[in-house]
C-alpha positions in Angstrom: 26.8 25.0 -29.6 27.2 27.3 -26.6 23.6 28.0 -26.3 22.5 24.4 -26.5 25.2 23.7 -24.0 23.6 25.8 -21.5 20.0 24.3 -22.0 21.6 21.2 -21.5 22.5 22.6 -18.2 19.3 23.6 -17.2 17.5 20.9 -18.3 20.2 18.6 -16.1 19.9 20.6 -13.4 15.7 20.3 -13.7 16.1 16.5 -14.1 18.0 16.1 -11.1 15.6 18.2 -9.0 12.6 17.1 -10.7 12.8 13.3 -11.7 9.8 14.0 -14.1 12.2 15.4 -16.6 14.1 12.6 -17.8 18.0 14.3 -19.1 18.4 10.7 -21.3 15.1 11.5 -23.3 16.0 15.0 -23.8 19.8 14.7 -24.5 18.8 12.0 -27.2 16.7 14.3 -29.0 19.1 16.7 -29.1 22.0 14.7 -30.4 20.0 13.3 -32.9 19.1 16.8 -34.2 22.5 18.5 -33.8 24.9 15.3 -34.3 27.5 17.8 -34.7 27.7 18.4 -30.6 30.5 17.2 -28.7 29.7 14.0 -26.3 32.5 15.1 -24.3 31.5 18.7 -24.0 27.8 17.2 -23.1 28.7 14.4 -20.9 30.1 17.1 -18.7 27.7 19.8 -18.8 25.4 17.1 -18.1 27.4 15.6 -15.0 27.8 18.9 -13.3 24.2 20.1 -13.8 23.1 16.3 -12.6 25.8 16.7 -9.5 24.4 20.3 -8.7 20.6 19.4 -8.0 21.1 16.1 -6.5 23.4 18.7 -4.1 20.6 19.5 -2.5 19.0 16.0 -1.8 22.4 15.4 -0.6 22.7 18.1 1.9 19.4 17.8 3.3 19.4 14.4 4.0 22.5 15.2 5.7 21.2 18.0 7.8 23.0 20.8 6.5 20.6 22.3 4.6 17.7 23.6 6.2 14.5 23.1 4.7 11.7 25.7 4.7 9.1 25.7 8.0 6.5 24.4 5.2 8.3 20.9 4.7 8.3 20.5 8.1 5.5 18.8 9.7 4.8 20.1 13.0 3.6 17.3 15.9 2.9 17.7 19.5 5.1 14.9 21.4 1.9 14.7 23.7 -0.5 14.7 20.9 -2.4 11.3 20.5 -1.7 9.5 17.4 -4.5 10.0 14.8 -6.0 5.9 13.5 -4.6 7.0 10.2 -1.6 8.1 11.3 -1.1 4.7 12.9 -2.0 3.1 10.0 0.5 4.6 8.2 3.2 4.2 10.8 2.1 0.3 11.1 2.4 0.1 7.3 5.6 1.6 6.6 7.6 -0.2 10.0 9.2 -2.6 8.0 10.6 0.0 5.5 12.0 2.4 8.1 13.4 -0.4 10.4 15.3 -1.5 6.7 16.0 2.2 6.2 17.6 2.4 9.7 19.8 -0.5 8.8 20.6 0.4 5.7 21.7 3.8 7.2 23.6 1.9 9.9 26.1 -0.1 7.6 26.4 2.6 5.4 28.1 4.6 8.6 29.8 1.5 9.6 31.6 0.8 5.7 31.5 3.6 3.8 33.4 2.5 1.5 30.5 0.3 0.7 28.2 3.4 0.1 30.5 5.0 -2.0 30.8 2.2 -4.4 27.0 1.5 -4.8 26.7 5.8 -5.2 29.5 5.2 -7.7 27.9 1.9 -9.2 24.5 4.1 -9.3 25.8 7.0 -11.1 27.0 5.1 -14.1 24.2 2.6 -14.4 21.3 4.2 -12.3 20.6 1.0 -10.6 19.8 1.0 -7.7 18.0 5.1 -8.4 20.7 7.6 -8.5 18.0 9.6 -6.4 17.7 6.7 -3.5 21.5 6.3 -3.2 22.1 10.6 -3.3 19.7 10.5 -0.4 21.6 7.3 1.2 25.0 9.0 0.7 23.6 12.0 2.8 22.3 10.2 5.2 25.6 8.0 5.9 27.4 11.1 6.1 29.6 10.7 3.0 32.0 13.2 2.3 31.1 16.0 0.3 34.4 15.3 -1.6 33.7 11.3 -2.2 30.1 12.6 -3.2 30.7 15.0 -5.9 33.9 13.0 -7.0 31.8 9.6 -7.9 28.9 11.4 -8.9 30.9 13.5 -11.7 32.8 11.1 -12.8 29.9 8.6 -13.2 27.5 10.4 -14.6 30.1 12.0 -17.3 30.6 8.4 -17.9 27.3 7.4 -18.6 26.0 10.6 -20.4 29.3 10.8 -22.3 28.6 7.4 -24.1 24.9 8.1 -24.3 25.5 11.4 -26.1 27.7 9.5 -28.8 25.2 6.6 -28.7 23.6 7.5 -32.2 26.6 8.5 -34.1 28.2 4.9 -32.8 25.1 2.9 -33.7 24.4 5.1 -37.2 28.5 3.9 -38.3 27.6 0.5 -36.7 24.9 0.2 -39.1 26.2 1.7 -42.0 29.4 -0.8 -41.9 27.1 -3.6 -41.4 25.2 -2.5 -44.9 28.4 -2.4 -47.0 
């Protein structure tokens, strides 16, 4: 169990840095081929590898992590602005002037943004990505961060991991 345990880990940690790996499709496979593993014992593993890599995400958007030279896009204030480039910035006004606002009430209530981080942790609407970035940007606490993050994700991957063994009993009283 201790071996599976720490793929779990890994494979959390991937899924939170890489959204491509999905943690629900692989943590599914694996209690349906070991039903013998603890829910508990996953739901955790699973938080604290979900909470680690979205630490990053966190951080950067909140400035304290510096990001390599490469991520950074170099511009010349006095440059002029290429048509596409102006393109893009005309498309995407609307989203960074909601962005900005968004950003603004979260530093003005944040007690609102740590609900909807808590809110998103459980449930994953809105994307646990979009409010781990949000939650760095409005400057939440490192404490309040980690805190709703662990204790909604064990939540959610707690009851997902015991999913199959609850829905096999559910069917088998159901044939009796």
């Amino acid at each position: 169990m201790l071996t599976w345990l720490c793929v779990t880990l890994g494979v959390a940690i991937g899924s939170a840095l890489l959204p491509l790996i999905s943690i629900e499709v692989f943590l599914l496979g694996l209690v349906t081929s070991h039903p013998g593993m603890s829910p508990w014992a996953l739901g955790a593993v699973i938080a604290v590898g979900q909470i680690s890599g979205k630490m990053l995400y966190f951080l950067a958007a909140r400035g304290s992590l510096k990001l390599p030279n490469f991520l950074h896009r170099k511009r010349d204030p006095d440059a002029e602005v290429s048509p596409r480039r102006a393109l893009w910035l005309a498309k995407t006004a609307r989203v960074r002037g909601w962005l900005s606002r968004l950003r603004d009430r979260c530093h003005r209530h944040p007690q609102w943004m740590i609900g909807t981080h808590a809110v998103s942790s459980l449930v994953g609407i809105p994307p646990f990505m979009a409010t781990t970035v949000l939650a760095g940007l409005a400057d939440m606490s490192i404490t309040a961060f980690v805190t709703t993050g662990v204790i909604g994700r064990f939540i959610r991957f707690t009851v997902l991991a015991a999913s199959p063994a609850l829905f096999a009993g559910w069917m088998h009283l159901h044939h009796h």
